[in-house]
C-alpha positions in Angstrom: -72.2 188.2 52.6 -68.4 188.2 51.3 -69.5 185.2 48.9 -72.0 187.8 47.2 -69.6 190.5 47.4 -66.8 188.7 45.9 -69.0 187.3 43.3 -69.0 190.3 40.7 -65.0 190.1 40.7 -65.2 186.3 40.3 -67.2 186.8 37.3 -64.8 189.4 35.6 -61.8 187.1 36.6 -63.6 184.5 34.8 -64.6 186.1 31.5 -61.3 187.4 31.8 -59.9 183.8 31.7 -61.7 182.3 29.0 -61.2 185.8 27.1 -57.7 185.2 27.4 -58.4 181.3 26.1 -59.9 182.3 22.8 -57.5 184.9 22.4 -59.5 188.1 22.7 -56.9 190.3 24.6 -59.0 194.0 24.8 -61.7 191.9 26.5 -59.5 189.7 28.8 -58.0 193.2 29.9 -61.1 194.9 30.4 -62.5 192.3 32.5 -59.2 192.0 34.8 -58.7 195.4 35.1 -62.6 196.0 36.1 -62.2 192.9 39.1 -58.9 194.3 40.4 -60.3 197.9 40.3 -63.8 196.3 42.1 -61.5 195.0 44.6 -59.5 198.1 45.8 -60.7 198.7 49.1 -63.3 202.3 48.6 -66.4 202.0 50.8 -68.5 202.5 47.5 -66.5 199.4 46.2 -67.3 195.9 46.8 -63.5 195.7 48.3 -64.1 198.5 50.9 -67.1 196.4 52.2 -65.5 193.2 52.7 -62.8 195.4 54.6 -65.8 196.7 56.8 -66.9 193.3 57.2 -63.2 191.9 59.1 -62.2 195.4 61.0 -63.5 198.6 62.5 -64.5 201.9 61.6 -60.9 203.4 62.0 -59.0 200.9 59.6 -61.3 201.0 57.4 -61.3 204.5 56.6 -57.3 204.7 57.1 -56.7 201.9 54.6 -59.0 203.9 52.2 -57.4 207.3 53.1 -53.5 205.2 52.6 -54.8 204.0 48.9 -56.6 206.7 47.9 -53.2 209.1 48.5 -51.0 206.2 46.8 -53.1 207.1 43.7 -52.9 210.4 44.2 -49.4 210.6 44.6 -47.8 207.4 42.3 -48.5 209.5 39.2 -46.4 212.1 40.4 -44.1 209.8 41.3 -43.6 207.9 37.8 -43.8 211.1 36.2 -40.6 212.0 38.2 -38.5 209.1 37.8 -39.0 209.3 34.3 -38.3 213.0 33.8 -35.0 211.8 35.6 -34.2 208.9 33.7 -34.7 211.3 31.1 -32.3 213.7 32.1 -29.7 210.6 32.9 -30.5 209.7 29.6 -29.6 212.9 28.2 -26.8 213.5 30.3 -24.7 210.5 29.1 -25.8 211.3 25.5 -23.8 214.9 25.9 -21.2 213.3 28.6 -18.5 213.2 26.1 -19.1 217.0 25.2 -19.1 217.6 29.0 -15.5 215.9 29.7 
């Protein structure tokens, strides 16, 4: 069962590969960012049923509640740090107006 549902990501990792050997860099990206996302662990997702397969119930649905929030939140998140940078950024531009 986890060689079938593996087998859709080993295919995009694949074309991904040999996209990457004859230089065609939209499609190498596409196809890597398609098995990674297949892999994230979502019961609708072929990563969430592997994770079925090897645990219960309970960590299942915790490690999808855990990724689903860092998704939710990491945005935010980068967002911030570079608003802050931002103001750092600004903030030694006018430092020698401010001493």
């Amino acid at each position: 069962m986890t060689i079938i549902l593996l087998a859709g990501c080993v295919v995009n990792f694949t074309v991904c590969a040999i996209s990457k050997l004859l230089h065609l860099e939209d499609m190498a990206f596409i196809n890597l960012t398609m098995g990674v996302f297949n892999l994230m662990p979502f019961r609708a997702l072929d990563g969430g049923h592997i994770l079925a397969l090897y645990s219960s119930e309970r960590i299942t649905r915790a490690v999808s509640l855990i990724v689903l929030s860092l998704f939710i939140i990491l945005p935010f998140m980068v967002h911030a740090i570079n608003l802050m940078s931002f103001f750092v950024i600004i903030l030694f531009a006018f430092s020698e107006f401010l001493l």
